[in-house]
VEXDREN-2710 file (C-alpha; in Angstrom, 1 decimal):
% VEXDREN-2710
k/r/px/py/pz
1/UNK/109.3/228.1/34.2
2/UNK/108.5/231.7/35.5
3/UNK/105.1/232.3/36.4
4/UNK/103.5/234.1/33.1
5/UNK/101.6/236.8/35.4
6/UNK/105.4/238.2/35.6
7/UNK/105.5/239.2/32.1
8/UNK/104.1/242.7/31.9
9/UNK/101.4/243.4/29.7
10/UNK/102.4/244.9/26.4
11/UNK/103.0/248.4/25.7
12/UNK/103.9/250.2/22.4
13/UNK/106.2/253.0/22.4
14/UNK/105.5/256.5/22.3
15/UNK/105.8/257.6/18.0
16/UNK/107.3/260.7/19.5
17/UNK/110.2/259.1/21.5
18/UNK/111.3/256.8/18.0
19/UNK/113.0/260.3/16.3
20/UNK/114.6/260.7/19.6
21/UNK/116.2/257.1/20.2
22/UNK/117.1/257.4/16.8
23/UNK/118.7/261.1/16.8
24/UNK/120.7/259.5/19.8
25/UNK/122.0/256.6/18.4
26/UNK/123.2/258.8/15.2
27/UNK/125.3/260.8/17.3
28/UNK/126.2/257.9/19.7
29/UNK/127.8/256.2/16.0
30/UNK/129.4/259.8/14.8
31/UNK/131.0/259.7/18.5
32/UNK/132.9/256.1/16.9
33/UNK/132.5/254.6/20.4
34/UNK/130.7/251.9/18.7
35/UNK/133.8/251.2/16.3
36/UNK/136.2/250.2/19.4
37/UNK/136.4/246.3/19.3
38/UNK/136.1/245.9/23.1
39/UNK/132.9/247.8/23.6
40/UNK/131.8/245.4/21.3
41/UNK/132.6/242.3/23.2
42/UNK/131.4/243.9/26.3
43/UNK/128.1/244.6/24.6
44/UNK/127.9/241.3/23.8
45/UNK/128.9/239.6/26.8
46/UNK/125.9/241.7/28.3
47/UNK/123.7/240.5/26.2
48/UNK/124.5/236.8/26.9
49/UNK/123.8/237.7/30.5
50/UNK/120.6/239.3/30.1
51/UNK/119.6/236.5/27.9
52/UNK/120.8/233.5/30.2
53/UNK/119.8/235.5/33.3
54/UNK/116.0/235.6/32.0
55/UNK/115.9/232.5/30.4
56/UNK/112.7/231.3/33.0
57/UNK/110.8/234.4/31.8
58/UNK/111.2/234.1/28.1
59/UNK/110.4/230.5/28.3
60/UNK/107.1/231.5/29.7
61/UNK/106.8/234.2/27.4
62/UNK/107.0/231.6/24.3
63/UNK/104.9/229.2/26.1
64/UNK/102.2/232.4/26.1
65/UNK/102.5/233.5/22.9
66/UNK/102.5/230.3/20.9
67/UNK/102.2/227.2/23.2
68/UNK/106.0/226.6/22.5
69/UNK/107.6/223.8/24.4
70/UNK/110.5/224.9/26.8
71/UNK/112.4/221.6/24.6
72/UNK/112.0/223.5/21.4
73/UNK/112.2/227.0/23.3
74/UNK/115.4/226.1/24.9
75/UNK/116.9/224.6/21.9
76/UNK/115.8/226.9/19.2
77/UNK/115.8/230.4/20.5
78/UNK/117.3/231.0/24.1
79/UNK/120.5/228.1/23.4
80/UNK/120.8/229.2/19.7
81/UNK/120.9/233.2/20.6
82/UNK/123.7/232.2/23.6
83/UNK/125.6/230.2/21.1
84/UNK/125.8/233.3/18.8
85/UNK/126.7/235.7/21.2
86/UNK/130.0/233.9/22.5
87/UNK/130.5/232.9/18.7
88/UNK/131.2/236.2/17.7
89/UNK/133.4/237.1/20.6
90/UNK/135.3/234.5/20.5
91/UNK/136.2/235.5/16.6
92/UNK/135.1/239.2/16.6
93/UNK/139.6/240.0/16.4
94/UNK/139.7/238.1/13.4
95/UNK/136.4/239.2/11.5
96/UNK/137.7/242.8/12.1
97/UNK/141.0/242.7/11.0
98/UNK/142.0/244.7/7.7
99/UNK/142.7/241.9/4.7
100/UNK/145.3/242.2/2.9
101/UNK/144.0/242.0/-0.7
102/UNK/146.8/239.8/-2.5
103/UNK/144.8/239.5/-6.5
104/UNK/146.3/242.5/-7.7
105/UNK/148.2/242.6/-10.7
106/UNK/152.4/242.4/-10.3
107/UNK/152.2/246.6/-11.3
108/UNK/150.1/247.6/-8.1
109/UNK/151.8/245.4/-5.7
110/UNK/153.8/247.8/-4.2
111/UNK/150.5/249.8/-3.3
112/UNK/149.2/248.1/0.0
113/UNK/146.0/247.0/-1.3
114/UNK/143.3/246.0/1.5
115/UNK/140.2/245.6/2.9
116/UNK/139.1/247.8/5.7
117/UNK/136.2/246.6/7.6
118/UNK/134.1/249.6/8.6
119/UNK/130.4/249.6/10.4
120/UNK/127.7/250.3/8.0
121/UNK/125.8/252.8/10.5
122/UNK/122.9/253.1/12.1
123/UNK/120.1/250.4/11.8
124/UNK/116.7/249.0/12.0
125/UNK/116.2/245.7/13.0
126/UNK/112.6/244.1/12.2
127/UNK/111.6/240.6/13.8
128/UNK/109.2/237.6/13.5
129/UNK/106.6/236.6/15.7
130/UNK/107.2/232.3/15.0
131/UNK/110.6/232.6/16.5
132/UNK/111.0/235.9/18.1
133/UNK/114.0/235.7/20.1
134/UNK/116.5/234.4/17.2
135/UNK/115.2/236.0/14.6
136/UNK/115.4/239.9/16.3
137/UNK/118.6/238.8/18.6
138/UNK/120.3/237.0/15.8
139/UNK/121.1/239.8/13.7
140/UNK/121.0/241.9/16.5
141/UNK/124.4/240.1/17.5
142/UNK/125.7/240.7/14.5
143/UNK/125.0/244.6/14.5
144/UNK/126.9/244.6/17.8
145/UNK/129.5/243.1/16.5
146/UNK/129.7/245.0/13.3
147/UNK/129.5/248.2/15.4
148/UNK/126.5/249.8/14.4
149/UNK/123.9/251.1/16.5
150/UNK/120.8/249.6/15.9
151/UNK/117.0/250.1/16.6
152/UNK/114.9/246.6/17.0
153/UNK/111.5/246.0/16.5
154/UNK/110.2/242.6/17.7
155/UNK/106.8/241.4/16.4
156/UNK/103.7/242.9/18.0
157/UNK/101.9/239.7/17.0
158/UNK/104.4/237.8/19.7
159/UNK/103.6/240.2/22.6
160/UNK/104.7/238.9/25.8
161/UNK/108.0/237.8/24.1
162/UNK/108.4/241.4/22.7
163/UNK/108.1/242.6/26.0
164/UNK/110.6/240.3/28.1
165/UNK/113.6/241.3/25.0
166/UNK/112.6/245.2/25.3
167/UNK/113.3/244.4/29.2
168/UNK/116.6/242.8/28.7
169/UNK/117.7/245.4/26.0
170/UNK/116.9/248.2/28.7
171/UNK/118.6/246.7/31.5
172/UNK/121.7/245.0/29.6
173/UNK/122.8/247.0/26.4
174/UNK/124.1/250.9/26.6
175/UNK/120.9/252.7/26.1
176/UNK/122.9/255.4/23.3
177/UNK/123.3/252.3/21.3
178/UNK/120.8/249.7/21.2
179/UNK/116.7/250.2/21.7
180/UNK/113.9/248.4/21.6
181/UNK/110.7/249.8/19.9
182/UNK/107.5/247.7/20.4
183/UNK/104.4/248.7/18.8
184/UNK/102.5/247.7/15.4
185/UNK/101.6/249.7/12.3
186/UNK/102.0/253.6/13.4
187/UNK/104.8/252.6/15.1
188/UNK/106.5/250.7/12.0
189/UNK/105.5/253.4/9.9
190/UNK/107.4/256.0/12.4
191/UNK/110.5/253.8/11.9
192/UNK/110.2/253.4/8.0
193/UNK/109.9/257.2/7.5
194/UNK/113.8/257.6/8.9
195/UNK/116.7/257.2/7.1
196/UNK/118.4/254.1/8.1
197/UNK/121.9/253.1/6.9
198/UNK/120.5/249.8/6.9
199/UNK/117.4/247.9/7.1
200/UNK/117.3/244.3/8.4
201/UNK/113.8/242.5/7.9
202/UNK/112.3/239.2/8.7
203/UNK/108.4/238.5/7.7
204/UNK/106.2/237.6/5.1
205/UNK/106.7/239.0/1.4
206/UNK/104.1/241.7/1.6
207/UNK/105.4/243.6/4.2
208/UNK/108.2/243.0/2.7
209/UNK/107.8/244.8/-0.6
210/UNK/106.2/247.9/1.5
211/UNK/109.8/247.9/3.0
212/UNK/112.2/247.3/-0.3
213/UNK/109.8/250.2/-1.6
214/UNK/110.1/252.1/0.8
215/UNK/114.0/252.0/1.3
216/UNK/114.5/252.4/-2.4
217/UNK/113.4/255.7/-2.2
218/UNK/116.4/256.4/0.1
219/UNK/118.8/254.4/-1.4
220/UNK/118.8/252.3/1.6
221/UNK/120.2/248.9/1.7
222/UNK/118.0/246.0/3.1
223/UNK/118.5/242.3/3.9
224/UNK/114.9/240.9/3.6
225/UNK/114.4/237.3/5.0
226/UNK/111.3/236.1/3.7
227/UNK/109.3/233.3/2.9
228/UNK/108.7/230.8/0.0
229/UNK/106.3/227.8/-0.9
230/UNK/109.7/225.1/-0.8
231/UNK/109.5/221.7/-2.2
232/UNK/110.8/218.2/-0.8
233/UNK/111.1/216.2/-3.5
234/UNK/110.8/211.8/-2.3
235/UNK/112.4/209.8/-5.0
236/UNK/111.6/206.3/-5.8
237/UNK/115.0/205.6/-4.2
238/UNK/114.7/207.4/-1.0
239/UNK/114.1/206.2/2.5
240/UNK/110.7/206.9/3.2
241/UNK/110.7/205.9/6.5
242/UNK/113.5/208.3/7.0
243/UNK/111.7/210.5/4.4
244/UNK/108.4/210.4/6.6
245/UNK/110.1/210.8/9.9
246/UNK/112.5/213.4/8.9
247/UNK/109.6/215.9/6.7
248/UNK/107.3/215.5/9.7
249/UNK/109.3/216.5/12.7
250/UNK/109.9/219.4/9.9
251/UNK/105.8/220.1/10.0
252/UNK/105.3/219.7/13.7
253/UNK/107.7/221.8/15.6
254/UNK/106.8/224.9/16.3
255/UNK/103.2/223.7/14.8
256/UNK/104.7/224.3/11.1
257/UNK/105.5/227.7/11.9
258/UNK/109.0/227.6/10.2
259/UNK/109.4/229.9/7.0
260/UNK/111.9/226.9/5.8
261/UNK/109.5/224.0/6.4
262/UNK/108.6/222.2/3.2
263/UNK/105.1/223.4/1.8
264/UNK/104.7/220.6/-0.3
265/UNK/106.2/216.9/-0.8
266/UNK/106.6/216.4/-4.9
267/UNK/106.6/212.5/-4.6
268/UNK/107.2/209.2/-7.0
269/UNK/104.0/208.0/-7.9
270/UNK/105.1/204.3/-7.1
271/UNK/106.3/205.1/-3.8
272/UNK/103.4/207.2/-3.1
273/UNK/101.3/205.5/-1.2
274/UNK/103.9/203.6/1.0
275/UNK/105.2/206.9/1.9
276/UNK/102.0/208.1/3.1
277/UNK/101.4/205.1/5.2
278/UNK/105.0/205.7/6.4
279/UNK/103.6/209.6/7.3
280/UNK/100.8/208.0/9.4
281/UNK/102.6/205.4/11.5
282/UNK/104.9/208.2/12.1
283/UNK/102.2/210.2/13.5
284/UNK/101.6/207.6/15.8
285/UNK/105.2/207.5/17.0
286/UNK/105.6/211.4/17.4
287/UNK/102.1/211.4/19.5
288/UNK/100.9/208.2/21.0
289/UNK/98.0/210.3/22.8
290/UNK/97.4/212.5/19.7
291/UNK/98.8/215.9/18.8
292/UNK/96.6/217.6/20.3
293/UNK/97.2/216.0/23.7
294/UNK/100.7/216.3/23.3
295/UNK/103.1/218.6/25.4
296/UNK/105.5/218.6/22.2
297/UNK/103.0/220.5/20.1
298/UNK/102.8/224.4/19.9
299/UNK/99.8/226.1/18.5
300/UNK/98.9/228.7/15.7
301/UNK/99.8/232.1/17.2
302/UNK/96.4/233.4/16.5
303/UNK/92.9/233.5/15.2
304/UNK/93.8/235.1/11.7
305/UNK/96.5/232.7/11.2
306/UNK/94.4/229.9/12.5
307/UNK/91.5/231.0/10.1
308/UNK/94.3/231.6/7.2
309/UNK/95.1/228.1/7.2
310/UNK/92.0/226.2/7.7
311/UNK/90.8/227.9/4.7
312/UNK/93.2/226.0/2.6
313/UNK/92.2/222.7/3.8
314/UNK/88.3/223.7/3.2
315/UNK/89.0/225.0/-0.4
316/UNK/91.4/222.4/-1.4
317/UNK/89.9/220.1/-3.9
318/UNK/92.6/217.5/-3.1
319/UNK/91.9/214.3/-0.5
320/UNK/93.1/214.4/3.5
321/UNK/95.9/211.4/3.5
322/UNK/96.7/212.8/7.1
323/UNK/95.4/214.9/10.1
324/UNK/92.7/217.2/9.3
325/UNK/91.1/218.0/13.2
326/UNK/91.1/222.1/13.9
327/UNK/89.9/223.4/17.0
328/UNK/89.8/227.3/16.7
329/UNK/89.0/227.7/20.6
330/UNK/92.6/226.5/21.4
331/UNK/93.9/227.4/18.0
332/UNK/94.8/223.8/17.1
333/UNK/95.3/222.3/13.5
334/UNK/96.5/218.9/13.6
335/UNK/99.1/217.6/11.7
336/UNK/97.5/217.9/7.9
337/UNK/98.7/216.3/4.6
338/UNK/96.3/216.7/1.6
339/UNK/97.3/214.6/-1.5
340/UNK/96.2/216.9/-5.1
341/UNK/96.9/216.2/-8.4
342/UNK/97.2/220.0/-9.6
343/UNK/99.4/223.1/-8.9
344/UNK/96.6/225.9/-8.6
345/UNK/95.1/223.8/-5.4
346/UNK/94.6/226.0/-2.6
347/UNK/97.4/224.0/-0.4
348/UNK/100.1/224.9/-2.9
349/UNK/99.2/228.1/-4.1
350/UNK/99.8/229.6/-0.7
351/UNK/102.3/229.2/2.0
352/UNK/101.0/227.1/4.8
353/UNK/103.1/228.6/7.4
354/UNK/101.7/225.8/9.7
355/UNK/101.0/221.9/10.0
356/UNK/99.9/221.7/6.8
357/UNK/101.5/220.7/3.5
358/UNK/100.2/219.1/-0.1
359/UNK/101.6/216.0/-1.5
360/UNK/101.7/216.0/-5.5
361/UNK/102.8/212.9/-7.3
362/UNK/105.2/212.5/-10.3
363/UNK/106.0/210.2/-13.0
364/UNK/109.5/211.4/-13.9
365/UNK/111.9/213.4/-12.0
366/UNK/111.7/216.0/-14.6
367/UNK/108.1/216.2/-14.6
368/UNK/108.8/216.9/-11.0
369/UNK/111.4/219.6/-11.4
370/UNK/108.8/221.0/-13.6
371/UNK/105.9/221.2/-11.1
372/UNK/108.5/223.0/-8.6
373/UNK/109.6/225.4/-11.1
374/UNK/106.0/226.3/-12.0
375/UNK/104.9/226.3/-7.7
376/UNK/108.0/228.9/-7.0
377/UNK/110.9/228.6/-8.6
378/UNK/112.8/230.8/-6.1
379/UNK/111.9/229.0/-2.5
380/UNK/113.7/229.2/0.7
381/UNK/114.8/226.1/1.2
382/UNK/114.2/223.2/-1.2
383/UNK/114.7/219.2/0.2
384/UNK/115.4/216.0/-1.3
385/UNK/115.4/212.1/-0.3
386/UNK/117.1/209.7/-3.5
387/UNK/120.2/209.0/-4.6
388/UNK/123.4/211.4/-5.5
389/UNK/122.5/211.4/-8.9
390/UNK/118.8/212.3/-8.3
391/UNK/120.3/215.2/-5.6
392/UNK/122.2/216.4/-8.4
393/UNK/119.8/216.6/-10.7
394/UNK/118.1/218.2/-8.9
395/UNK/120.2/221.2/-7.6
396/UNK/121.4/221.5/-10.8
397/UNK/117.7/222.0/-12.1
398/UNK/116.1/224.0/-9.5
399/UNK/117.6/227.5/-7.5
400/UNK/117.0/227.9/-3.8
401/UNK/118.2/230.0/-0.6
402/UNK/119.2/226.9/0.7
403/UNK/118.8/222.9/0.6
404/UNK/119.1/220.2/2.7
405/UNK/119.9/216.6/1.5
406/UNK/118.1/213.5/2.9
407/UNK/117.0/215.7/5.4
408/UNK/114.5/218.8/6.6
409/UNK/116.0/221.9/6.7
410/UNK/119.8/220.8/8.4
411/UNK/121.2/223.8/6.7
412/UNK/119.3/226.3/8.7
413/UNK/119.7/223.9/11.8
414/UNK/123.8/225.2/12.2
415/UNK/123.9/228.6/13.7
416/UNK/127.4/229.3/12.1
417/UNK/126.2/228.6/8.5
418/UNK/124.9/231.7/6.1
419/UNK/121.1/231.7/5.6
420/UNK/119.2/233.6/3.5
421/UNK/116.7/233.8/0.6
422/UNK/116.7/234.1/-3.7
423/UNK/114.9/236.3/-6.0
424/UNK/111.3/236.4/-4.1
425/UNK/112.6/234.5/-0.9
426/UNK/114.6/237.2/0.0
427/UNK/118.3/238.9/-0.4
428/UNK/121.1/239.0/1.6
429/UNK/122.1/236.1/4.5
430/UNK/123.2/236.2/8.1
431/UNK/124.2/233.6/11.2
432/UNK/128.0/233.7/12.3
433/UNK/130.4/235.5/10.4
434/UNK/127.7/236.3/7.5
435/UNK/125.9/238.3/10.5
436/UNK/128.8/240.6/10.7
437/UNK/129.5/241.0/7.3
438/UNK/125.8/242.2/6.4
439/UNK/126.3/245.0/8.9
440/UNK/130.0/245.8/7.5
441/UNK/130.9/248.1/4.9
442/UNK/134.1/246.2/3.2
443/UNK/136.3/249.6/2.3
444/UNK/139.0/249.3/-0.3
445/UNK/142.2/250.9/0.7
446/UNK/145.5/251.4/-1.0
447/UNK/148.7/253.2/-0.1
448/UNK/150.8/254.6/-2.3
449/UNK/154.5/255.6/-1.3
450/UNK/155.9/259.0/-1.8
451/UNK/158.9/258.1/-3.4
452/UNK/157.1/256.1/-6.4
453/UNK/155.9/259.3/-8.4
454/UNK/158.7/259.2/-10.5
455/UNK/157.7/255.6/-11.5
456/UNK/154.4/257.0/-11.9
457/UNK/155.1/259.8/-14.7
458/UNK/153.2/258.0/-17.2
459/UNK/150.2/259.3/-16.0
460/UNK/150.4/263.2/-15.7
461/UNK/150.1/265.6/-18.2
462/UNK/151.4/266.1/-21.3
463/UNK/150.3/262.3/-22.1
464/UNK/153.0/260.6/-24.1
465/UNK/151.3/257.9/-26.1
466/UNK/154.8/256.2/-26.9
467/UNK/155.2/255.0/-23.0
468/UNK/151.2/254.2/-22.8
469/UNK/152.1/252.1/-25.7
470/UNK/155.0/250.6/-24.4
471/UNK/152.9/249.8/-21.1
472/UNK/149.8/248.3/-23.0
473/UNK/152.8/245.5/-24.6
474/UNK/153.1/244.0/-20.4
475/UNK/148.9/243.8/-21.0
476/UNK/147.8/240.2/-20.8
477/UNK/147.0/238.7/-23.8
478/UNK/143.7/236.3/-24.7
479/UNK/144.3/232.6/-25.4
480/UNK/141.1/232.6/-27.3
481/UNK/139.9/234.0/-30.6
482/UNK/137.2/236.1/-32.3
483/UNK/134.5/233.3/-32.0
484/UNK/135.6/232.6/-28.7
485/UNK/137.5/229.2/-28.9
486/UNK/140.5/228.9/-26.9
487/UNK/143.8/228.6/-28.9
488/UNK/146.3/226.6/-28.2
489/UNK/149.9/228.2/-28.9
490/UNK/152.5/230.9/-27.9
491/UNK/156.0/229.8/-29.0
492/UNK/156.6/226.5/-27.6
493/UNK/153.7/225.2/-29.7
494/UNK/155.1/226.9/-33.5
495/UNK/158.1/225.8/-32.0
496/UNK/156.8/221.9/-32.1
497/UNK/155.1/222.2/-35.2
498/UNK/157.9/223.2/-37.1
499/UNK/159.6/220.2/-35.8
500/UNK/156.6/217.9/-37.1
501/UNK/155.5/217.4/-33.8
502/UNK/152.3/220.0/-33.5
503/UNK/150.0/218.6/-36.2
504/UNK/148.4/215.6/-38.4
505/UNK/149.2/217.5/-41.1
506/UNK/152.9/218.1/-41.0
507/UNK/153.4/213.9/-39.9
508/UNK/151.6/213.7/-43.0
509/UNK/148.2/212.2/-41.5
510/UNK/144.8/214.1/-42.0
511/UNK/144.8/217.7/-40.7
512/UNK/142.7/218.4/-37.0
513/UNK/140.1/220.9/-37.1
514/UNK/142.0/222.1/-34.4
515/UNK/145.1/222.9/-36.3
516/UNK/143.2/224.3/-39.0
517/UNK/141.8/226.9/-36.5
518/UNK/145.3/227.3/-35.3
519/UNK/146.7/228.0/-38.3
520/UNK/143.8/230.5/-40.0
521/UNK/143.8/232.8/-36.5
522/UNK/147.3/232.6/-36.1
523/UNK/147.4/234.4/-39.1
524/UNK/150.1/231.7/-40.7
525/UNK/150.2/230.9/-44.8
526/UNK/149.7/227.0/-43.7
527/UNK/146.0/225.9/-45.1
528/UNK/145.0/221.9/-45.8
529/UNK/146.6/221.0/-48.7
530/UNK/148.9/217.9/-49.7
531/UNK/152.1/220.2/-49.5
532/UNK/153.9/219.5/-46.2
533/UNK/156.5/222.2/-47.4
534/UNK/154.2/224.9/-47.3
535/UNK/152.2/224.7/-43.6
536/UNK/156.1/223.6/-42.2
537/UNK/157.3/226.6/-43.8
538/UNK/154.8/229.0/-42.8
539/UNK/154.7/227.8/-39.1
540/UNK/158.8/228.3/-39.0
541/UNK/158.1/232.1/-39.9
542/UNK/155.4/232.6/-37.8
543/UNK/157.3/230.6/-34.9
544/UNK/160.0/233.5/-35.3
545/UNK/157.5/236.3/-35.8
546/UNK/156.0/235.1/-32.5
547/UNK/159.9/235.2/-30.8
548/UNK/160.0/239.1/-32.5
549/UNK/156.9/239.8/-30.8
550/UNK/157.9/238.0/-27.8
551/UNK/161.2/240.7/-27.5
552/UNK/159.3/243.6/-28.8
553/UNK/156.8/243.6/-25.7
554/UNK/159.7/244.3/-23.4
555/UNK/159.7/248.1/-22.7
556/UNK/163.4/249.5/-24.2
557/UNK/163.9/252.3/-22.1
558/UNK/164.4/252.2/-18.0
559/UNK/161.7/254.5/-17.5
560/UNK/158.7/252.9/-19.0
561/UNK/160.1/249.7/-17.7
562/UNK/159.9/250.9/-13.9
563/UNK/156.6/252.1/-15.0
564/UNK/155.1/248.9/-16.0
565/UNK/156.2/247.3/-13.1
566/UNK/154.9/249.9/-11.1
567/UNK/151.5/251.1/-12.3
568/UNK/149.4/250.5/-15.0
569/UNK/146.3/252.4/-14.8
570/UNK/143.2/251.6/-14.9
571/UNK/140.3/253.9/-16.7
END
């Protein structure tokens, strides 16, 4: 590990040079260098290098800022950002290649309907501080690859880390195209007051809102990805030593400081307290010496945050099953779990952000369901150890950004996989090809030969109503009727029931409610009565009305028939 005295010491930019970097990436995107596919690879190949190349000195960066192990460092943000880069080169050809869009109807197939994939534009890029290098270089990758310029702000509250990326931005990436800003509230505020064609946020809810406020008065699109208070829900049928060993390793890397970390464990009551003992003896495992003793274990970035969460283990009313040391002097909290028996307790009201989480008991699965929906019912991430059926219930009951079963956040665990938030947990996702497609614009295109405007007459002036009536006949037609039942029939059906095949009724049995429904919205004389004459009767007339109708929906005249297979219009 590089020697931390080689980090420089951090430095915001000057608020006068952000309008500049920015008037120079506008005109670098207006220039379309950034649309040509190889710049983009090369870009990105750069960016592997100055990533790999200063691996040593962002390891002692994370190791500054938050105590991070190189383990979880090197797994988690230099290994994971690597992975993405050559991820989208390797399949940057096939992400940018126009679709051919083939769910048009028979009448526009001759139009070259597809999908053009265009860079968005120019945009901001805002990071976290608890895992600073994926979460500003992940969707920075995908910006590169997308082809949009893009402006990224690391997180002032990770310094050392923010100033080791602005050092491989400047020295890796075409300076016209890709710039680091570092700097805290003036210089946020500077970045929010230009127009962006897209903004790209990761954080905390409140900031959050300033920024969806803020962008709405531009009309400009964001992809917020925030936080949420999410559940893991222990069954009565789970493993709870897996249970325990799976949701702690979830609450101790990074010390806790994962937005998709469970806040709280909704457990069976008759499984409670063996999967608290199951919590401590995995303690024990993780950290023979104690966590605080422990290389393996990161600490709270700072004071605030240290002081943020102790105050929910001193106001909560619940009882400490687990942990419950803090040392502010070297911003330790040790692994905390605080059984309570109510949802307004101070460890559930909040998002811990840290080793801390509440353990609230059930007697039902539904009553558990219930507590989640009333905690947050839009969470990032939600996680549950039972059975199938239990899992089903339960996704079937509850929404989320993501879930993983029998196990702590997996899904967010595969780079390639889309990630993102719900209703208060954020919008949008990213991570592989999701990355690219949040910075594309997907641009319909069609193509309409010269030589079809003849076929196209229907639609110029003077209207003639006869061929738009004729084309209207080639409309589909609903298999369903006024009250919104489907309805079994067309030709072949009358066809069988005039035979004595298509009802009760006609074999002389009890009529279905089904061919009662048939007959009334079919408009046939047939009604339950004990004359088989007159329902067989009526359903031969209607069986050759439908045949009539069947020939009068062919267009007669060559024109209108080249017309319909050529372009019916849409309002």
């Amino acid at each position: 590990m590089a020697d931390q005295k080689a980090i420089p010491p951090f430095e915001a930019t000057p608020v006068a040079e952000i309008r500049l970097s920015q008037a120079r990436l506008l005109e670098t995107f207006r220039s379309t260098k950034t649309k040509d596919l190889e710049y983009r690879r090369v870009q990105l190949r750069r960016l592997y290098w100055g990533i790999k190349d200063n691996t040593e000195l962002l390891l002692a960066a994370l190791n500054k800022d938050l105590r991070k192990p190189a383990f979880e460092s090197l797994l988690t943000e230099v290994d994971w950002c690597l992975q993405d880069c050559l991820h989208a080169i390797k399949h940057l050809s096939s992400w940018a290649k126009d679709e051919k869009y083939s769910d048009v109807p028979l009448q526009f197939s001759l139009n070259s309907a597809r999908i053009r994939k265009d860079p968005i534009g120019t945009v901001l890029i805002i990071g976290a501080y608890n895992f600073p290098i994926m979460l500003t270089f992940g969707p920075l990758v995908g910006a590169i690859a997308a082809g949009c310029p893009a402006i990224i702000k690391p997180s002032e509250v990770s310094p050392a880390t923010a100033m080791v990326m602005e050092k491989i931005a400047r020295e890796s990436l075409d300076p016209d195209a890709y710039v680091v800003v570092n700097g805290a509230v003036p210089e946020t505020t500077e970045l929010l007051d230009l127009k962006w064609d897209k903004i790209f946020y990761t954080g905390g809810g409140t900031v959050g809102t300033i920024i969806a406020t803020k962008a709405a008065k531009t009309l400009t699109p964001v992809t917020l990805e925030l936080g949420g208070k999410n559940p893991a829900f222990v069954t009565r049928n789970a493993n709870l030593r897996l249970a325990a060993r799976r949701l702690l390793w979830g609450k101790v890397m990074n010390a806790g400081q994962v937005c998709i970390s469970h806040n709280y464990v909704i457990c069976d009551r008759s499984v409670l307290s063996s999967f608290i003992q199951e919590l401590e003896n995995t303690h024990k495992d993780f950290f023979p010496e104690g966590a605080k003793n422990s290389p393996d274990f990161a600490r709270i970035v700072n004071k605030r945050h240290f002081q943020r969460i102790k105050q929910m283990i001193d106001h909560s009313t619940g009882k400490i099953v687990l942990g419950g040391d803090t040392d502010e002097d070297d911003l330790y909290i040790e692994p905390t779990a605080v059984q309570v028996d109510n949802v307004t307790d101070s460890v559930l009201v909040e998002e811990s952000f840290g080793p801390l989480f509440g353990i609230i008991p059930y007697t039902s699965l539904k009553e558990g369901i219930d507590i989640m929906n009333e905690v947050d019912r839009t969470p990032l991430a939600l996680f549950v150890f039972g059975s199938k059926k239990e899992e089903t219930q339960v996704l079937n009951s509850c929404l989320s950004g993501g879930a993983s079963m029998n196990d702590s956040f997996f899904h967010g665990s595969v780079f390639t996989l889309p990630f993102g938030g719900v209703g208060t947990s954020g919008t949008g996702s990213y991570r592989g090809k999701a990355s690219y497609d949040t910075f594309t614009h997907r641009r319909s295109l069609t193509n309409t030969p010269s030589w079809m405007d003849k076929l196209l007459a229907v639609r110029y002036m003077p209207y003639n109503m006869k061929q738009l009536r004729q084309m209207q006949k080639t409309n589909p037609k609903p298999n369903f009727d006024r009250s919104g039942h489907v309805v079994k029939g067309g030709l072949g059906y009358w066809l069988k029931f005039a035979m004595g095949l298509g009802s009760a009724e006609v074999k002389g049995g009890e009529p279905t409610q089904e061919t009662e429904r048939v007959s009334n919205t079919r408009g046939g004389e047939a009604t339950r009565t004990g004359d088989i004459a007159g329902p067989k009767n009526a359903a031969i007339g209607t069986a050759k009305k439908a045949s009539q109708d069947a020939e009068d929906q062919q267009p007669k005249d060559p024109l209108s028939r080249a017309t319909t297979a050529a372009g019916g219009f849409p309002s």
